[in-house]
PDB file of N, CA, C and O in Angstrom, chain B, residues numbered from 101:
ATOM      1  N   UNK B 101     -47.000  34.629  47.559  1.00  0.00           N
ATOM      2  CA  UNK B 101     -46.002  33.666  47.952  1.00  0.00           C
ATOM      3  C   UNK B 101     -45.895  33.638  49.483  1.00  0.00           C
ATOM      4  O   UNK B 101     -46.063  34.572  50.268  1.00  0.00           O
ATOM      5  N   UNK B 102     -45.636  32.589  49.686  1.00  0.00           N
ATOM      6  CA  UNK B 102     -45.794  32.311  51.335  1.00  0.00           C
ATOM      7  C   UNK B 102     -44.156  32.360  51.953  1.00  0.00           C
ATOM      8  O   UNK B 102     -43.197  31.954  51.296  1.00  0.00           O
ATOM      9  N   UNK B 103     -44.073  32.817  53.053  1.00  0.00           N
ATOM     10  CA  UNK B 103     -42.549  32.696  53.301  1.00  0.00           C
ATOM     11  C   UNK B 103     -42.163  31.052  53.374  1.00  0.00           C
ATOM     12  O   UNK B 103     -43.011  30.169  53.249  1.00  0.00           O
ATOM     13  N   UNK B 104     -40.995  30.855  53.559  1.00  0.00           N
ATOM     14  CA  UNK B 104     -40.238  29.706  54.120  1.00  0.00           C
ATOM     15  C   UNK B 104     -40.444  28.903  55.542  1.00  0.00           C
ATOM     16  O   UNK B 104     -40.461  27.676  55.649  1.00  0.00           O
ATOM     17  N   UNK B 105     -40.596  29.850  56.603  1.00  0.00           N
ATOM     18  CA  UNK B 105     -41.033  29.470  57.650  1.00  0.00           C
ATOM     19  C   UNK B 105     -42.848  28.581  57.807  1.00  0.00           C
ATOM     20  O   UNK B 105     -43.341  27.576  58.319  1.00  0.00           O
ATOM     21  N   UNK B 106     -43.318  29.928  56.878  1.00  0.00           N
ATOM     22  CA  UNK B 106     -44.914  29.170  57.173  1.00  0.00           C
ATOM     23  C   UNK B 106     -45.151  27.927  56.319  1.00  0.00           C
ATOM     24  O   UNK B 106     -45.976  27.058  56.604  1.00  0.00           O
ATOM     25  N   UNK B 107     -44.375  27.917  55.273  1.00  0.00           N
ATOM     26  CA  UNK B 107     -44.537  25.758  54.451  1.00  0.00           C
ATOM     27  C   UNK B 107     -43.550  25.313  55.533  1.00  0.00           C
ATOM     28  O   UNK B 107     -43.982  24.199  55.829  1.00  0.00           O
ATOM     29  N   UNK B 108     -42.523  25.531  56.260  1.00  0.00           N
ATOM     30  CA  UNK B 108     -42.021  24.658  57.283  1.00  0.00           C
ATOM     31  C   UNK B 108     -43.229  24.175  58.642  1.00  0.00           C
ATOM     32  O   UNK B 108     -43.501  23.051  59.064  1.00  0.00           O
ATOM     33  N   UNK B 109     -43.599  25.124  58.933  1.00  0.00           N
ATOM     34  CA  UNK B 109     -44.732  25.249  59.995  1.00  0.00           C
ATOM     35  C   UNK B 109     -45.978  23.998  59.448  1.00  0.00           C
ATOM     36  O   UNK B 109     -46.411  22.994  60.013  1.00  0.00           O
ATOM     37  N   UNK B 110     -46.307  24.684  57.957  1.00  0.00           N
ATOM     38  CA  UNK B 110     -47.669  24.024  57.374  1.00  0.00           C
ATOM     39  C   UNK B 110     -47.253  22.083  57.338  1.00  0.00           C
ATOM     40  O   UNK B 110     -47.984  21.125  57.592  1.00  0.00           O
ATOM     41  N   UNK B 111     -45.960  22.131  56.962  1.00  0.00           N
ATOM     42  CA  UNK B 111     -45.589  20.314  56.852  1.00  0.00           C
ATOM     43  C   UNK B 111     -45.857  20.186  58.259  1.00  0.00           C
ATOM     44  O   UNK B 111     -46.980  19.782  58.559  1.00  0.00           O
ATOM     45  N   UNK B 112     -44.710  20.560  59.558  1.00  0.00           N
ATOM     46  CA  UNK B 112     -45.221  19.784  60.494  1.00  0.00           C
ATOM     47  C   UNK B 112     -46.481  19.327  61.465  1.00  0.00           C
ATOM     48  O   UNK B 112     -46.802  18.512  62.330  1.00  0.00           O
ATOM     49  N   UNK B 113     -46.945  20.413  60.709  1.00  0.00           N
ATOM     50  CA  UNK B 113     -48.189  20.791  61.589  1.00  0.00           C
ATOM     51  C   UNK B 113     -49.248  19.575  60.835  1.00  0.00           C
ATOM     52  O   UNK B 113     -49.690  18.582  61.412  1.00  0.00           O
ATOM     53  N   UNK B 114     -49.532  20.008  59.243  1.00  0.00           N
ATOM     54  CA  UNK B 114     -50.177  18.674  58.268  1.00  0.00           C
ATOM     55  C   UNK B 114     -49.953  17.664  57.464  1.00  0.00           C
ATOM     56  O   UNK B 114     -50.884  17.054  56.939  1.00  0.00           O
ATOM     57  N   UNK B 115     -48.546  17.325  57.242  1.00  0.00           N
ATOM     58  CA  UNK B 115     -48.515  15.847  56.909  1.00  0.00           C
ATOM     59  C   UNK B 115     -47.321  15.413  57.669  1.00  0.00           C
ATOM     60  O   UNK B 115     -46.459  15.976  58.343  1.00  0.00           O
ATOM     61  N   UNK B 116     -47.688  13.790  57.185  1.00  0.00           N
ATOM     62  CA  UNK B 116     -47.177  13.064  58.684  1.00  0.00           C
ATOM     63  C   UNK B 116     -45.745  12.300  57.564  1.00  0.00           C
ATOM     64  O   UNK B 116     -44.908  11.696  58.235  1.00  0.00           O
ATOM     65  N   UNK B 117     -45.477  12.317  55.998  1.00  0.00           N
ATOM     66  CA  UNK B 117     -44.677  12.029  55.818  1.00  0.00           C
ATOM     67  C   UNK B 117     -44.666  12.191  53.994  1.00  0.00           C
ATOM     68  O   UNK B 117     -45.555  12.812  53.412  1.00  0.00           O
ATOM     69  N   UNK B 118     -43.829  11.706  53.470  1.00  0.00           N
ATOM     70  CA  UNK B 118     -43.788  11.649  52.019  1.00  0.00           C
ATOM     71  C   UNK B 118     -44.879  10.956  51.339  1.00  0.00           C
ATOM     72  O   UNK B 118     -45.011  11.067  50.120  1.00  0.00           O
ATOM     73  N   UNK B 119     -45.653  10.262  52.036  1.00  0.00           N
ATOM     74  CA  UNK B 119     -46.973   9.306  51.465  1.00  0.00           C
ATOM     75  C   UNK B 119     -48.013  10.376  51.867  1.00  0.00           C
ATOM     76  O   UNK B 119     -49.016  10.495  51.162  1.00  0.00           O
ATOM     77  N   UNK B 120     -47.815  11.298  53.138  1.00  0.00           N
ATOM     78  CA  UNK B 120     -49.067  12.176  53.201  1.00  0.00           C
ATOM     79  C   UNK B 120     -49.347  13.045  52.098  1.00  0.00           C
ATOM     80  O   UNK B 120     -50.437  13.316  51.594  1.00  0.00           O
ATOM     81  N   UNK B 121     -47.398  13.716  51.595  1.00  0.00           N
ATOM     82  CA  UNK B 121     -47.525  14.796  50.691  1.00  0.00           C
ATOM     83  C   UNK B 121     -48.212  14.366  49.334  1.00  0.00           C
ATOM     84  O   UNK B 121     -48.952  15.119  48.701  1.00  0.00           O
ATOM     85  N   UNK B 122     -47.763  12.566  48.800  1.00  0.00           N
ATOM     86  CA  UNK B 122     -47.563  12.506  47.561  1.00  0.00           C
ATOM     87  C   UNK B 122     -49.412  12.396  47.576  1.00  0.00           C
ATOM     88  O   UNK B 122     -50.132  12.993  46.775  1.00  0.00           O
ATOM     89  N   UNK B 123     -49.881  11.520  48.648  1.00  0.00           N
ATOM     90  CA  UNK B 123     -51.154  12.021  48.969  1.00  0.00           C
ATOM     91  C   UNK B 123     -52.215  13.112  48.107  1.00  0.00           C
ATOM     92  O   UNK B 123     -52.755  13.252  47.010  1.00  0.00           O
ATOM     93  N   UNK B 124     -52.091  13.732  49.391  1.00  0.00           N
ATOM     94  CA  UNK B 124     -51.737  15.376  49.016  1.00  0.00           C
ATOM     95  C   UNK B 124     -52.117  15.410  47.267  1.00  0.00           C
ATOM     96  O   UNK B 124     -53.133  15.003  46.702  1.00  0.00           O
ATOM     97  N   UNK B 125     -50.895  16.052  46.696  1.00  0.00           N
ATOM     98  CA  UNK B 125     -51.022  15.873  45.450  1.00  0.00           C
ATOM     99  C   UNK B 125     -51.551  15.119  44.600  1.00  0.00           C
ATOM    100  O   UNK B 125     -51.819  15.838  43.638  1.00  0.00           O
ATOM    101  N   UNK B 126     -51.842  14.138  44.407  1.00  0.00           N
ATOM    102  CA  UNK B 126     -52.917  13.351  43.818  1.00  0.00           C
ATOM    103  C   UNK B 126     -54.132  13.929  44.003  1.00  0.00           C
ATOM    104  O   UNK B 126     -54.923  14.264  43.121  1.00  0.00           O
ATOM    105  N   UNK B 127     -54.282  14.058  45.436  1.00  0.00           N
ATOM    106  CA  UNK B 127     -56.056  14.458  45.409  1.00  0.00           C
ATOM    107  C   UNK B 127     -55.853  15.993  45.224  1.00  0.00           C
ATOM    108  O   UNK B 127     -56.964  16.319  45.642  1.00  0.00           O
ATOM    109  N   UNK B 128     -55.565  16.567  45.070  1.00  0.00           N
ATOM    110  CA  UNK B 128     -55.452  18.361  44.568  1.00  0.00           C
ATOM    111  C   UNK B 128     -55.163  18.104  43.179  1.00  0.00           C
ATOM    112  O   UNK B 128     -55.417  19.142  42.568  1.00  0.00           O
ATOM    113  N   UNK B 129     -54.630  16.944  42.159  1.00  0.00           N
ATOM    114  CA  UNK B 129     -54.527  17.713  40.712  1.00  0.00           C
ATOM    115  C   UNK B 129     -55.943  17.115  40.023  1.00  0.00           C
ATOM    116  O   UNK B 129     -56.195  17.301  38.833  1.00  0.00           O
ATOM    117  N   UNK B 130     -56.742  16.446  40.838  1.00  0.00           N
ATOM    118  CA  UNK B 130     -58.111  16.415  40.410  1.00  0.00           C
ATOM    119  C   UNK B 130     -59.116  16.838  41.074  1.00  0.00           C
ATOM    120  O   UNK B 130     -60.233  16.376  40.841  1.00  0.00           O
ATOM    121  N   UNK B 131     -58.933  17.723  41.952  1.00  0.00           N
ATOM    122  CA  UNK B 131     -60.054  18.007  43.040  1.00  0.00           C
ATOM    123  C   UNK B 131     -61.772  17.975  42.689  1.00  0.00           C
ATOM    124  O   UNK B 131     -62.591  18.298  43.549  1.00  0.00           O
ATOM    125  N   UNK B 132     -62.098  17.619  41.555  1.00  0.00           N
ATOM    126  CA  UNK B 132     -63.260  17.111  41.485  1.00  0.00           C
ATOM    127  C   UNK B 132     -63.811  15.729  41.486  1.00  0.00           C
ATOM    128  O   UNK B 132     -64.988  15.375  41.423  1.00  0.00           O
ATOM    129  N   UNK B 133     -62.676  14.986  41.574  1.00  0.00           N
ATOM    130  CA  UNK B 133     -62.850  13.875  41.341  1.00  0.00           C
ATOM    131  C   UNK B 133     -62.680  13.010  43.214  1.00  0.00           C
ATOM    132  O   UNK B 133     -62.165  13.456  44.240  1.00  0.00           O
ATOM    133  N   UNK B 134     -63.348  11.730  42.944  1.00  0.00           N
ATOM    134  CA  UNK B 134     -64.185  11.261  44.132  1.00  0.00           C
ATOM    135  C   UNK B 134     -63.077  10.228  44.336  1.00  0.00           C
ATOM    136  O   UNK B 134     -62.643   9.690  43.317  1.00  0.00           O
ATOM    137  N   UNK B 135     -62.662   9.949  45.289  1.00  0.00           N
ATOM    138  CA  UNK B 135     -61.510   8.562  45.296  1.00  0.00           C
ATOM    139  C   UNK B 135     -61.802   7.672  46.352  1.00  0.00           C
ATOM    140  O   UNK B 135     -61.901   8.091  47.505  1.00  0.00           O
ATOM    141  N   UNK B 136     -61.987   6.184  45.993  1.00  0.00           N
ATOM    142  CA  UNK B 136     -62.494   5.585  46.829  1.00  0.00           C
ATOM    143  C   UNK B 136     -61.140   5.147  47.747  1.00  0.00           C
ATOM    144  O   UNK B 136     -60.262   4.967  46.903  1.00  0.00           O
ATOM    145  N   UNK B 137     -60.588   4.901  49.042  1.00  0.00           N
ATOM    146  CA  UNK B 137     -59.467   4.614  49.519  1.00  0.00           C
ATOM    147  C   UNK B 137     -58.724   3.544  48.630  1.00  0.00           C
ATOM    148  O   UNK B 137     -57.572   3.770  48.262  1.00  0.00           O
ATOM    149  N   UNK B 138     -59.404   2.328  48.268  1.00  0.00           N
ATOM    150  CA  UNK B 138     -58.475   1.189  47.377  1.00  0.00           C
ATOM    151  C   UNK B 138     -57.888   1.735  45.906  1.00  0.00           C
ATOM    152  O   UNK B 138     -56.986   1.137  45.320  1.00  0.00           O
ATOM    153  N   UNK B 139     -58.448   2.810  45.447  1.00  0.00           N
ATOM    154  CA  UNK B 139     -57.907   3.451  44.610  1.00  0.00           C
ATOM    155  C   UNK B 139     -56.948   4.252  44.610  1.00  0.00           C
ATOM    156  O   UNK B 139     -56.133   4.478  43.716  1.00  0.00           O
ATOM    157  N   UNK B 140     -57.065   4.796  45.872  1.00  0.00           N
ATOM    158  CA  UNK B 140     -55.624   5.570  46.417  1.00  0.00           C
ATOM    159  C   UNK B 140     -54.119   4.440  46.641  1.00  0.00           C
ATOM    160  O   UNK B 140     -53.001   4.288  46.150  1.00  0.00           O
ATOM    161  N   UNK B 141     -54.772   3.994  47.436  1.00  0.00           N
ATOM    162  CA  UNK B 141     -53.829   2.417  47.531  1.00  0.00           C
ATOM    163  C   UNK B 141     -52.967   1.963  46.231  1.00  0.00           C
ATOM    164  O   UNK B 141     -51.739   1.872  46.209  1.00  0.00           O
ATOM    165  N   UNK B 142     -53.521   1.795  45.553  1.00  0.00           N
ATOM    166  CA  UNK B 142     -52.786   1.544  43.939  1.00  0.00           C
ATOM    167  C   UNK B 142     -52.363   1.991  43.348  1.00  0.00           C
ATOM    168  O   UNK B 142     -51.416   1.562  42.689  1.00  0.00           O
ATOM    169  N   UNK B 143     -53.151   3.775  43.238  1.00  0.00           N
ATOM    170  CA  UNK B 143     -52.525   4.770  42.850  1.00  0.00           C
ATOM    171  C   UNK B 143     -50.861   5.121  43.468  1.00  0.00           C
ATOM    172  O   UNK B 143     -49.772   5.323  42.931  1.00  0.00           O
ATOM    173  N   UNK B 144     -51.171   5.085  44.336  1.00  0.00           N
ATOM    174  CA  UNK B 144     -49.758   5.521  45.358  1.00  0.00           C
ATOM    175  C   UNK B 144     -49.200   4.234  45.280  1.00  0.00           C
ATOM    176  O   UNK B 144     -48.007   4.528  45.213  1.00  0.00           O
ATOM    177  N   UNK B 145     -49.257   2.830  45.238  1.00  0.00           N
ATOM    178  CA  UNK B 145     -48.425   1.907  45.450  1.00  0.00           C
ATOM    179  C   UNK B 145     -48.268   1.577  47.247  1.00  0.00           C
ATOM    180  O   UNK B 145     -47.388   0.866  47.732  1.00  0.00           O
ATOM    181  N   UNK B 146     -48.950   2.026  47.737  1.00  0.00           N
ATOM    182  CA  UNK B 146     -48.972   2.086  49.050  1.00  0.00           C
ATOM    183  C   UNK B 146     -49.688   0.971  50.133  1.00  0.00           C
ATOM    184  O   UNK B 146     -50.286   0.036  49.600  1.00  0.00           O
ATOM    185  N   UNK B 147     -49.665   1.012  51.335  1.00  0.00           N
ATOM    186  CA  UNK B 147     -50.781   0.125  52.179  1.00  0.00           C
ATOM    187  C   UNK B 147     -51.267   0.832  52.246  1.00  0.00           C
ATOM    188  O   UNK B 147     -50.986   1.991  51.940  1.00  0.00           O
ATOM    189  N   UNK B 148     -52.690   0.184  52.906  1.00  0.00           N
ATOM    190  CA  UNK B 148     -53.726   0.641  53.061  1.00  0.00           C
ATOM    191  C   UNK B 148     -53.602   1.334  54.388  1.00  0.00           C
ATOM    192  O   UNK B 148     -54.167   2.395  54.652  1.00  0.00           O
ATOM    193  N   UNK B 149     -52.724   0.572  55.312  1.00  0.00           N
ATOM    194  CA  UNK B 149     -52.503   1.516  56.292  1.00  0.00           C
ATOM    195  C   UNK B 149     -52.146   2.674  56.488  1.00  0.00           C
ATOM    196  O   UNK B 149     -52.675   3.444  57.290  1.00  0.00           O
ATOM    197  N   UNK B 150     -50.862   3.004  55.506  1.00  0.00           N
ATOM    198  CA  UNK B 150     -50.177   4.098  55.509  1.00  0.00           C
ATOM    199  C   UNK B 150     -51.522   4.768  54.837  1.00  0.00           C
ATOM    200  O   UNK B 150     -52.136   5.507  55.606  1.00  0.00           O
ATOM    201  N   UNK B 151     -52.068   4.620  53.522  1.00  0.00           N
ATOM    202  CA  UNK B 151     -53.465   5.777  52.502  1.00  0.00           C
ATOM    203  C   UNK B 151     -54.213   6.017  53.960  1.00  0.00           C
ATOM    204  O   UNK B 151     -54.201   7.208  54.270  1.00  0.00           O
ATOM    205  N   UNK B 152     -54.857   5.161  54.917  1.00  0.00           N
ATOM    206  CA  UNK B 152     -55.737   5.418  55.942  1.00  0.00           C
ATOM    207  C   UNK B 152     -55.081   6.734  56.459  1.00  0.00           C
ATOM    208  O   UNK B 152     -55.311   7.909  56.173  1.00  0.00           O
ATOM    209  N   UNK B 153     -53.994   6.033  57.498  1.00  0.00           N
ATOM    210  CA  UNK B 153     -53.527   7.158  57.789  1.00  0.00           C
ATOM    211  C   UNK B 153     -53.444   8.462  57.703  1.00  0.00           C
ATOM    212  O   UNK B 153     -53.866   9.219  58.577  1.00  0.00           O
ATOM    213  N   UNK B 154     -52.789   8.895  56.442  1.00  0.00           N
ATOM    214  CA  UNK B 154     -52.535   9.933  56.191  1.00  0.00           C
ATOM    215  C   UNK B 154     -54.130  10.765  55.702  1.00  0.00           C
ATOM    216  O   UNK B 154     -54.436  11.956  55.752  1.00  0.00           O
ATOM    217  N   UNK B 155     -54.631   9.995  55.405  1.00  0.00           N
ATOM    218  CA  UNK B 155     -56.535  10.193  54.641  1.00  0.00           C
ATOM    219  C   UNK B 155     -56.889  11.394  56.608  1.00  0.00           C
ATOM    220  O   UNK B 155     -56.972  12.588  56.896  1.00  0.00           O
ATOM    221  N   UNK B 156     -56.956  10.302  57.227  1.00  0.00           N
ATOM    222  CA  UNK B 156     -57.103  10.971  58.483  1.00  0.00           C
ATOM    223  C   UNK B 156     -56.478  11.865  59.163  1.00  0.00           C
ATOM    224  O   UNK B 156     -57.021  12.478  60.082  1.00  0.00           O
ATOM    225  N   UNK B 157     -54.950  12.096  58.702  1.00  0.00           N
ATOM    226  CA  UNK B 157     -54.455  13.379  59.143  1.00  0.00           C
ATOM    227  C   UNK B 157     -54.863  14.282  58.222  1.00  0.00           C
ATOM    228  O   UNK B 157     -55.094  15.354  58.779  1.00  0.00           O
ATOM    229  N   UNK B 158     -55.074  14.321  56.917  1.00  0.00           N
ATOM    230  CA  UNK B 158     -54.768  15.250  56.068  1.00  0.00           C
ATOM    231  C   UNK B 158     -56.640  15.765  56.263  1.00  0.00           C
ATOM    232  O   UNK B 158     -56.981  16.856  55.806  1.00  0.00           O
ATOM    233  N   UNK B 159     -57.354  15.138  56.745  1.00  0.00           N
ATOM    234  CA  UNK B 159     -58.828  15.042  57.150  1.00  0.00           C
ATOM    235  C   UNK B 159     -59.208  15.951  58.014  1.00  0.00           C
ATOM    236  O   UNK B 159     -59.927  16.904  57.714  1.00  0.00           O
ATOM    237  N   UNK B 160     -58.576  15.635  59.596  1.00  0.00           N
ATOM    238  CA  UNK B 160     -57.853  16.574  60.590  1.00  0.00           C
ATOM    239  C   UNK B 160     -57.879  18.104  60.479  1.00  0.00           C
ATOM    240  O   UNK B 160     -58.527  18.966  61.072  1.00  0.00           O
ATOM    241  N   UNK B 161     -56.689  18.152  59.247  1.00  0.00           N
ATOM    242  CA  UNK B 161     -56.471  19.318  58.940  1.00  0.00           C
ATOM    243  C   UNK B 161     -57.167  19.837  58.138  1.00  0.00           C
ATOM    244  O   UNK B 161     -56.964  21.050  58.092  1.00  0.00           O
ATOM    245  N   UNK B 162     -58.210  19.346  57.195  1.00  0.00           N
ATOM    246  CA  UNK B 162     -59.143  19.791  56.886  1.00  0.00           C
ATOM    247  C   UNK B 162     -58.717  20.401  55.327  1.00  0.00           C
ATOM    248  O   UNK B 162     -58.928  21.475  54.764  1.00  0.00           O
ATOM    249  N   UNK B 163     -58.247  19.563  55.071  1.00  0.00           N
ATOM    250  CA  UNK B 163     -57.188  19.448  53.348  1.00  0.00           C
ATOM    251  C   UNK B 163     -57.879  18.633  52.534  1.00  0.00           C
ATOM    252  O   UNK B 163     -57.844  18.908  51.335  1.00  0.00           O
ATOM    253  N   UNK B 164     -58.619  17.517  52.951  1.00  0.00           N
ATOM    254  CA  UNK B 164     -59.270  16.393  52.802  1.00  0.00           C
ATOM    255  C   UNK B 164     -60.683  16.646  52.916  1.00  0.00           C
ATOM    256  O   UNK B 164     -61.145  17.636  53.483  1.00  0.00           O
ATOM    257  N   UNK B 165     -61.504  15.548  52.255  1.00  0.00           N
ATOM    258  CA  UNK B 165     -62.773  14.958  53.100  1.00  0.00           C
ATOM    259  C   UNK B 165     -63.235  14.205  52.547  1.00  0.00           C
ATOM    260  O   UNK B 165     -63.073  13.957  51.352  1.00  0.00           O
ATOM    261  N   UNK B 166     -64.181  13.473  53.602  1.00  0.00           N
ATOM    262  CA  UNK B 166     -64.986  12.071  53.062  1.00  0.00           C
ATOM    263  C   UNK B 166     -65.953  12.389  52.971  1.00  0.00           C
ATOM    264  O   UNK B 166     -66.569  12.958  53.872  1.00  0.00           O
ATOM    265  N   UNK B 167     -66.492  12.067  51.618  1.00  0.00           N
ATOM    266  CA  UNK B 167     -68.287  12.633  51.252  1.00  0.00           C
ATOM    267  C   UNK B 167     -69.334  11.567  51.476  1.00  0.00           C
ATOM    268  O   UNK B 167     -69.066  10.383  51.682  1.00  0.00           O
ATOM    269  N   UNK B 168     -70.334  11.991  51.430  1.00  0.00           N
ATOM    270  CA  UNK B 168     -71.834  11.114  52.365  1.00  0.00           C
ATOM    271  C   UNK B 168     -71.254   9.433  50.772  1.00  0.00           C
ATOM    272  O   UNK B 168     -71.581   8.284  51.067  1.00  0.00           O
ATOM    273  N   UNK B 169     -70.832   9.569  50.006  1.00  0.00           N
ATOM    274  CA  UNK B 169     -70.614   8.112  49.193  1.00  0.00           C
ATOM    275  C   UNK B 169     -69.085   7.164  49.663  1.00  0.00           C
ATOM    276  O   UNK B 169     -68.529   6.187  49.161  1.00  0.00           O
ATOM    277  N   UNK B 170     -68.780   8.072  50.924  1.00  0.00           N
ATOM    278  CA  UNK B 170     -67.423   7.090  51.181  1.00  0.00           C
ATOM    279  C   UNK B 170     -66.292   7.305  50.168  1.00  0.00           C
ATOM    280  O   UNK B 170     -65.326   6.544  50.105  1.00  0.00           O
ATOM    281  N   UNK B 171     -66.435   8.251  49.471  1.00  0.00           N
ATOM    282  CA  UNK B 171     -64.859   8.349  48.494  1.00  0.00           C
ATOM    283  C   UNK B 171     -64.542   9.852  48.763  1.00  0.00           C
ATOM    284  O   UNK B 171     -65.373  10.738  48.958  1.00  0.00           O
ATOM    285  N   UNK B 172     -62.725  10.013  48.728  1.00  0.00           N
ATOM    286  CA  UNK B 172     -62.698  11.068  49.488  1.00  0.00           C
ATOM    287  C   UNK B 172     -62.258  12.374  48.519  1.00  0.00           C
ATOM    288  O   UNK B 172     -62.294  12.033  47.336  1.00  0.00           O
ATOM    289  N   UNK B 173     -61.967  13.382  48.651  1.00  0.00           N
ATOM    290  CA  UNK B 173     -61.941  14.863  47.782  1.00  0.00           C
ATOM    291  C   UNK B 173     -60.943  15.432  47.985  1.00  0.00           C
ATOM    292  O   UNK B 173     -60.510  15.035  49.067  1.00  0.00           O
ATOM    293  N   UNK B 174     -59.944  16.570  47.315  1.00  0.00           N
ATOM    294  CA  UNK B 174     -59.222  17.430  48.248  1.00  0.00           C
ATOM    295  C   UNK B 174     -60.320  18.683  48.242  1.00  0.00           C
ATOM    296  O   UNK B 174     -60.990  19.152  47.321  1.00  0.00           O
ATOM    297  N   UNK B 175     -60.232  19.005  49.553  1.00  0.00           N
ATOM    298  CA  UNK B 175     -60.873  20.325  49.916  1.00  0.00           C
ATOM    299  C   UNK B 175     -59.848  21.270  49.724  1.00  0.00           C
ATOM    300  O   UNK B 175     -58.634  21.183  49.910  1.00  0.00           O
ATOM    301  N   UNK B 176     -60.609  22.258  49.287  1.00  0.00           N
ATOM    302  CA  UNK B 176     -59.589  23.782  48.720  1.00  0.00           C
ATOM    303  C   UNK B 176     -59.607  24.509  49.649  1.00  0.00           C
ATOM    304  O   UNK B 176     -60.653  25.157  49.703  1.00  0.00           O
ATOM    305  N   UNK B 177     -58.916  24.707  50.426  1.00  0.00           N
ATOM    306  CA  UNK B 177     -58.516  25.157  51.865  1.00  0.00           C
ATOM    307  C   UNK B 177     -58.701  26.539  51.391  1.00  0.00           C
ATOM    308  O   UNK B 177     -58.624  26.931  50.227  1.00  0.00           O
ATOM    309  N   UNK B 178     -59.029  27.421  52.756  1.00  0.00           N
ATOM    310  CA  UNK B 178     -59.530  28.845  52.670  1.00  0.00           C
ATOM    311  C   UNK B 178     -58.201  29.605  52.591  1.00  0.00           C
ATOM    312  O   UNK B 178     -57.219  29.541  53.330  1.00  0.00           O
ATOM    313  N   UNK B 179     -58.475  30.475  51.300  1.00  0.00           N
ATOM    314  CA  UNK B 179     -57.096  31.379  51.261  1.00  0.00           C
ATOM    315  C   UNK B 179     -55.837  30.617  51.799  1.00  0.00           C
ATOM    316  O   UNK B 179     -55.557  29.561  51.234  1.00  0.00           O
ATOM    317  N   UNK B 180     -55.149  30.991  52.705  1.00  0.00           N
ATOM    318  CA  UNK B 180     -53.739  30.331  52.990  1.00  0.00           C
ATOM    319  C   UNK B 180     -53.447  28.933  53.069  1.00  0.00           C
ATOM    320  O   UNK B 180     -52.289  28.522  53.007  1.00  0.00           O
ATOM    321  N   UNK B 181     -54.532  28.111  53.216  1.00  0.00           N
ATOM    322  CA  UNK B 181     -54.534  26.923  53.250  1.00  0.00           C
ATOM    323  C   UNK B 181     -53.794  26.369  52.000  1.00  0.00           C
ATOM    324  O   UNK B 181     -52.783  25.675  51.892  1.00  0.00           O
ATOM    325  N   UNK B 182     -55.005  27.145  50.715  1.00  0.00           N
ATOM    326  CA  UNK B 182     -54.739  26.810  49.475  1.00  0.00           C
ATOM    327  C   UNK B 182     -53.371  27.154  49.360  1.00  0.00           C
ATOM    328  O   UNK B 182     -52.568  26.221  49.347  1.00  0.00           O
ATOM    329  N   UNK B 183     -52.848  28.607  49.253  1.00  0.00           N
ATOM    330  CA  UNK B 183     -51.793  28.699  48.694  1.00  0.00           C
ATOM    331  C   UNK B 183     -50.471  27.780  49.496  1.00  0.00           C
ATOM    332  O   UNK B 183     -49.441  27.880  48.828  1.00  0.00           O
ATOM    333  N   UNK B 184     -50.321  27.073  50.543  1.00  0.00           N
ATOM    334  CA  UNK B 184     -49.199  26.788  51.097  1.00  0.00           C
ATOM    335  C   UNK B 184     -49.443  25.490  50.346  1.00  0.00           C
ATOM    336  O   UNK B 184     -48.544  25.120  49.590  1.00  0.00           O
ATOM    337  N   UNK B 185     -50.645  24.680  50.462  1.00  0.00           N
ATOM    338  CA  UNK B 185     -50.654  23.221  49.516  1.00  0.00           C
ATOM    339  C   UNK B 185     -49.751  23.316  47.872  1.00  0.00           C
ATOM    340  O   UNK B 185     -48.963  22.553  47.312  1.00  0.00           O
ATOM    341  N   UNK B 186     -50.323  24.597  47.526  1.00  0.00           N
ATOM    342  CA  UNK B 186     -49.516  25.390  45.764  1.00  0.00           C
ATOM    343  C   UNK B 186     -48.047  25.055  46.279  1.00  0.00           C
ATOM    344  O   UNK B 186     -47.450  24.045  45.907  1.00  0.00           O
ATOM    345  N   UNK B 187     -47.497  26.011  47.189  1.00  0.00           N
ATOM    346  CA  UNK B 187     -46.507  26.236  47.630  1.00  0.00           C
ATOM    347  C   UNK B 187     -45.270  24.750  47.856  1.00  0.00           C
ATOM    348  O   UNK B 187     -44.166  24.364  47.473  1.00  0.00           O
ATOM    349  N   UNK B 188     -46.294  24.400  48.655  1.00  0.00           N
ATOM    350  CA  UNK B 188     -45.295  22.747  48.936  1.00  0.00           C
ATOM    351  C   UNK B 188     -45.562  22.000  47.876  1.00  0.00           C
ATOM    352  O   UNK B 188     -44.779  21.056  47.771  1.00  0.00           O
ATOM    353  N   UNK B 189     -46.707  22.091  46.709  1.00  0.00           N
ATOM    354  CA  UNK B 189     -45.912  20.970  45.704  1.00  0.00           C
ATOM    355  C   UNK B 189     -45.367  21.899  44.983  1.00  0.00           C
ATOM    356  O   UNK B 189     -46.167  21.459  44.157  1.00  0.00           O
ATOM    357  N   UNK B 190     -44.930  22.565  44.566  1.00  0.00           N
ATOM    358  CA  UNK B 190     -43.918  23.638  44.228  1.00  0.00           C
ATOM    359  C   UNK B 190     -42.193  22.931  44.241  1.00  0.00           C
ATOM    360  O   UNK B 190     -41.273  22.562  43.511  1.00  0.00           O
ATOM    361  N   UNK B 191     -42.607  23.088  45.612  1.00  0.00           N
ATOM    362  CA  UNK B 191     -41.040  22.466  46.083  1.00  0.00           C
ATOM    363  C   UNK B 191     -40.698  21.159  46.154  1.00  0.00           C
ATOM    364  O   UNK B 191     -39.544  20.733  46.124  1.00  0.00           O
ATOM    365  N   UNK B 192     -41.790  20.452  46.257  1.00  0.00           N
ATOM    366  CA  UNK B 192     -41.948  19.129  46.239  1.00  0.00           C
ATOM    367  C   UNK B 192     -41.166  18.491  44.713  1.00  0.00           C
ATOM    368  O   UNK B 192     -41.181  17.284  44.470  1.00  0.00           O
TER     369      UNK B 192
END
């Protein structure tokens, strides 16, 4: 379990808002699965601006990625990475 401080730290530091987190979660409860951005878009109910967005912060941080077919993944972050992503949809 991660303290309180370090998921406070981990939000500001990697997502940029409630569309990053819900984000987020979508692509972690299938992490094998390939998502093309317009699918995220619909999924989430969202613009495309805001899915871009957050695609590129959460990218950044290296939570994300875009594979050589253009659809994107959650990456399983090394040790602490993983568990604070557990952690914040937890609380989420």
């Amino acid at each position: 379990m991660v303290s309180n401080t370090a998921l406070v730290t981990f939000v500001r530091q990697h997502i940029r808002s409630v569309w990053g987190l819900e984000l987020l979660i979508l692509l972690r409860a299938d992490a094998s699965r390939c998502w093309v951005e317009e699918d995220l878009v619909r999924e989430l109910r969202a613009s495309q601006m805001v899915v871009a967005a957050n695609l590129r912060k959460l990218e950044d941080s290296s939570l994300v990625v875009l594979d050589d077919s253009g659809c994107w993944r959650y990456r399983s972050g090394p040790g602490v990475l993983g568990d604070l992503c557990t952690e914040l949809q937890t609380a989420y």
